[in-house]
C-alpha positions in Angstrom: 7.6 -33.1 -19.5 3.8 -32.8 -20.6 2.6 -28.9 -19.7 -0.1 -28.6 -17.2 -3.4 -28.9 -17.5 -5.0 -25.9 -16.4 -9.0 -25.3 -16.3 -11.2 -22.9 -15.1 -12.9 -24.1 -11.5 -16.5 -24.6 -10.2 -17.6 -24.7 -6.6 -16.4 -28.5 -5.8 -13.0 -27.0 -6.4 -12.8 -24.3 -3.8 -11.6 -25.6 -1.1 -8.9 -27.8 -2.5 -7.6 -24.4 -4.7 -7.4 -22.5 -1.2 -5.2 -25.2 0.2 -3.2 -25.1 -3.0 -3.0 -21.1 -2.1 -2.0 -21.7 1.4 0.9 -23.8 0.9 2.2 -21.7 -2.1 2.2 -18.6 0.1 3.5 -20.6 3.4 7.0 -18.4 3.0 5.6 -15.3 1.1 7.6 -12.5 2.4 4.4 -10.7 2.9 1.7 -13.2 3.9 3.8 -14.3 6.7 5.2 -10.8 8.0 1.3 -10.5 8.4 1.0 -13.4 9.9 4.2 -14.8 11.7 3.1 -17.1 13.9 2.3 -20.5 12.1 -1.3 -21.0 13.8 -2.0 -17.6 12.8 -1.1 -18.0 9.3 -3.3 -21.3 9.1 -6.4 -20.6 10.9 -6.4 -16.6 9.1 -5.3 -16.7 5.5 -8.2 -19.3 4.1 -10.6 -16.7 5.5 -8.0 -13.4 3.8 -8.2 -15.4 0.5 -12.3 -15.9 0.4 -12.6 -12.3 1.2 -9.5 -10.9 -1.0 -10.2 -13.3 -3.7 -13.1 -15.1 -3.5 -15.0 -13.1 -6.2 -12.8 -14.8 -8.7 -15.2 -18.4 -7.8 -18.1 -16.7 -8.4 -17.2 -14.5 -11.6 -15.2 -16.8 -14.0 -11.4 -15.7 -12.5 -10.7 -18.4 -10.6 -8.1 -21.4 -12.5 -6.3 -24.4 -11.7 -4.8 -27.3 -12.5 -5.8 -30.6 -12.8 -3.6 -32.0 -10.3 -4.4 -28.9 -7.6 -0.5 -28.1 -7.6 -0.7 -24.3 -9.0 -4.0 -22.0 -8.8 -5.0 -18.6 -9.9 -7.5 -16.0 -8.6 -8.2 -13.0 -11.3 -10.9 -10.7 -10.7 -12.5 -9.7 -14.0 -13.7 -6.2 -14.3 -16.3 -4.7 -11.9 -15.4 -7.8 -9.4 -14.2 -6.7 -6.6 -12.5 -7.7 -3.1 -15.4 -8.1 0.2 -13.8 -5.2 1.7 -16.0 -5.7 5.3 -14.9 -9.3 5.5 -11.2 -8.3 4.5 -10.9 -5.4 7.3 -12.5 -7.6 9.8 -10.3 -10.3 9.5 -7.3 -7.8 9.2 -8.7 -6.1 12.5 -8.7 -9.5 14.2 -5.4 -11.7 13.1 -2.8 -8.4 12.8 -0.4 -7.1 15.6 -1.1 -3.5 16.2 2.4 -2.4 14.5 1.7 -4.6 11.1 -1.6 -3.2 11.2 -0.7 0.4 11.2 2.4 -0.2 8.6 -0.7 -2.5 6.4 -2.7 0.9 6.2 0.1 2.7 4.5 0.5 -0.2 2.1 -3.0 -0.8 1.3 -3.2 3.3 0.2 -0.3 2.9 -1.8 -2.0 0.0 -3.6 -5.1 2.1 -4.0 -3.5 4.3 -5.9 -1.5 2.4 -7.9 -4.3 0.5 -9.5 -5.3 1.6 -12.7 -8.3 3.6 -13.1 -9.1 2.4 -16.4 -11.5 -1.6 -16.5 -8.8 -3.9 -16.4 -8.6 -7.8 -15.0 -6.7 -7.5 -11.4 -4.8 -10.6 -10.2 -4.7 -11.1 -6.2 -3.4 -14.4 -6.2 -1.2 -17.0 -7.9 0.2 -19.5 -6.1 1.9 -23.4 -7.1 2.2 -25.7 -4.1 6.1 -25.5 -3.4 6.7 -29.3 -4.5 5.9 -28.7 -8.1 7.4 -24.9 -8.4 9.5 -24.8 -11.4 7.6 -27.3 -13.7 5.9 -24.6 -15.7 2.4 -24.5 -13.2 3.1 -20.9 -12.8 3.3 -19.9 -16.7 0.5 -22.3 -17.6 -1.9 -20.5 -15.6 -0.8 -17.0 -16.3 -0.9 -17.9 -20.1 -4.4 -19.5 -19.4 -5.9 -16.6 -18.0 -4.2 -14.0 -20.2 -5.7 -15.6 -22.9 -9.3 -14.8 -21.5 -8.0 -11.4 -20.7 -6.5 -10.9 -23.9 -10.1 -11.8 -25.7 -11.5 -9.0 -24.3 -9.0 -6.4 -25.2 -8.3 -5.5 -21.3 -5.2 -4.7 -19.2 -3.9 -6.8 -16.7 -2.7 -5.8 -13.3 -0.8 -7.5 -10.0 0.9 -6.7 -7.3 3.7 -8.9 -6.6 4.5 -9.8 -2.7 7.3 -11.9 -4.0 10.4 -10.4 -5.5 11.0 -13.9 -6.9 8.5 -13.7 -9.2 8.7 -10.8 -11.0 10.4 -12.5 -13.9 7.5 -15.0 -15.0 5.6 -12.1 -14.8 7.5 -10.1 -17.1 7.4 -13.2 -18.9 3.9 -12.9 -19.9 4.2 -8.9 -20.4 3.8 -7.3 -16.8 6.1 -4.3 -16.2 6.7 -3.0 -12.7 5.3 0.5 -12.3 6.1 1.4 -9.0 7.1 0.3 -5.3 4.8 -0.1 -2.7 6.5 -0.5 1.0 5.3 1.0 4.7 7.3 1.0 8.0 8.9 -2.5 8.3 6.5 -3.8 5.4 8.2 -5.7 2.7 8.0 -4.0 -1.0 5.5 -5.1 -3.0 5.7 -4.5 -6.7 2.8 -3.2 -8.7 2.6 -4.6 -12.2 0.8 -4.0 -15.2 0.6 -5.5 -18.3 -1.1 -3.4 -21.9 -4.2 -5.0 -23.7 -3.3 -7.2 -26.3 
């Protein structure tokens, strides 16, 4: 089987990556104990993945492949998350209880990031039809490479147990646990400069 073709995206690609993004995080054990309800999760996580992630469009981080079946959002150094749109949206879509639990998470997170410049992955996602062909590792091994040219760490936080081993694949060791009241555990990640 020929390996993906992954590129880095412009503007016309957008909206075609967030669908991509939506339908690889569909059954995300954290993405959906946010949002449950299937509405919810439609109408709320294009606008979580603008504001999480969206620097990644405008600042060189965002990849994909050529067919739109896997897509990847880094944000390089100094890029960071809307944090208005994100707790407005969060404020908005959550129950009360996930929104109380998401609080202790998100501190957690806060400090678990490292303090030094490093390139931070929010998102990587491969439509569920082509998971397993090698979408996943293309675009980590894509990016890395940018990452790598620089001399900078990498860094994740993986909502998906699941995954953990393409990421230690590319180099990422877990550094911690992150979990909240009936959150699930999210595994911080981070991978050395190469």
């Amino acid at each position: 089987m020929k390996a993906p073709e992954i590129r880095m995206t412009t503007s016309a690609d957008e909206a075609a990556v967030v669908g991509t993004i939506l339908l690889a995080f569909s059954s995300d054990p954290v993405w959906r104990w946010c949002w449950p309800d299937p509405h919810t999760y439609l109408e709320s996580a294009p606008k979580f993945v603008r504001a999480y992630a969206g620097g990644a469009f405008t600042h060189e981080g965002a990849y994909c492949s050529d067919n739109y079946a896997g897509a990847c959002l880094w944000l390089r150094p100094d890029v960071r998350s809307d944090e208005a749109a994100l707790e407005d949206i969060l404020q908005r879509t959550l129950s009360e209880i996930v929104r109380d639990d998401l609080n202790g998470v998100l501190e957690q997170m806060a400090k678990s990031r490292p303090s030094e410049q490093h390139w931070y992955l929010p998102i990587i996602g491969v439509e569920p039809l082509y998971q397993g062909r090698g979408y996943g590792s293309a675009l980590m091994k894509r990016a890395l490479e940018d990452c790598d040219r620089e001399h900078l760490p990498a860094y994740l936080e993986s909502t998906n147990g699941r995954n953990v081993p393409l990421y230690e694949r590319h180099g990422f060791e877990v550094v911690g646990k992150i979990q909240s009241g009936g959150s699930p555990t999210i595994l911080p990640m981070y991978r050395s400069p190469r």
